[in-house]
N, C-alpha and C positions, 0 to 999 in steps of 0.2 A: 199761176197763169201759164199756159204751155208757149205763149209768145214773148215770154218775158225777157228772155235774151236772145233777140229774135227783130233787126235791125234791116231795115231796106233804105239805102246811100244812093242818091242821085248825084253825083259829082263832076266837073269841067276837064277832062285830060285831052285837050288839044294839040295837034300839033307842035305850036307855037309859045302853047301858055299851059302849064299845068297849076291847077288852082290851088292855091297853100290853103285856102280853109277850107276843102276837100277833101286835103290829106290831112287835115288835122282832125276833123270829124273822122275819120276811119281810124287813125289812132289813136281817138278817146274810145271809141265803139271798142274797138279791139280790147284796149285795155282793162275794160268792163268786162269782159269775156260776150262780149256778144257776138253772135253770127249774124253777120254783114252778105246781104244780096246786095253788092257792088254794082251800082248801072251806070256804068263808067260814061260820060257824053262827050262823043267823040266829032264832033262840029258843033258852029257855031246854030244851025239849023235845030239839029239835036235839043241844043241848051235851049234856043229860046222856045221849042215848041213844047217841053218839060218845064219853062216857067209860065208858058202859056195856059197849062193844063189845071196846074197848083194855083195860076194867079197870083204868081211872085215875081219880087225884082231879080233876087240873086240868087244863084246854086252856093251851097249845098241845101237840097231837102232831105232831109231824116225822117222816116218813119221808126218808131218803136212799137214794136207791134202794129197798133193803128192809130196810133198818136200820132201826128205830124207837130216836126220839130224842124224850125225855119232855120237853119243858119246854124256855125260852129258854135257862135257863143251861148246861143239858146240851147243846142245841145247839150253845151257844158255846165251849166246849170239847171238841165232836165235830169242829166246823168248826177248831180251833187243832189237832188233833194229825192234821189232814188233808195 
């Protein structure tokens, strides 16, 4: 599959608050060897109109190819049954 390591990151780097399961999701992705489109959200406007879109509570959203994978921990057992 040509998407197979091939990862799009929505993640919270604000100001104020840089999100830990943001950066934790990007160094699982990493470690996988996957290429990360980083869409780093850089307000609070930003965040909620990307969970408005996906119709989610929390950032991070993961895409895999075109899997949508909600959240670090979900990630991490997307990435384990890989």
């Amino acid at each position: 599959m040509a998407d197979e390591k091939q990862a799009t990151l929505y993640r919270m780097e604000l100001p104020d608050h840089v999100c830990p399961l943001g950066l934790r999701a990007r160094d699982l992705l990493l470690e996988r060897g996957y290429r990360i489109d980083d869409r780093v959200l850089r307000t609070r406007d930003a965040v909620e109109a990307v969970k408005d879109e996906f119709g989610v509570a929390t950032i991070p959203v993961i895409f895999l190819g075109d899997e949508r994978v909600d959240g670090a921990d979900a990630l991490e057992h997307a990435l384990a049954t890989r």
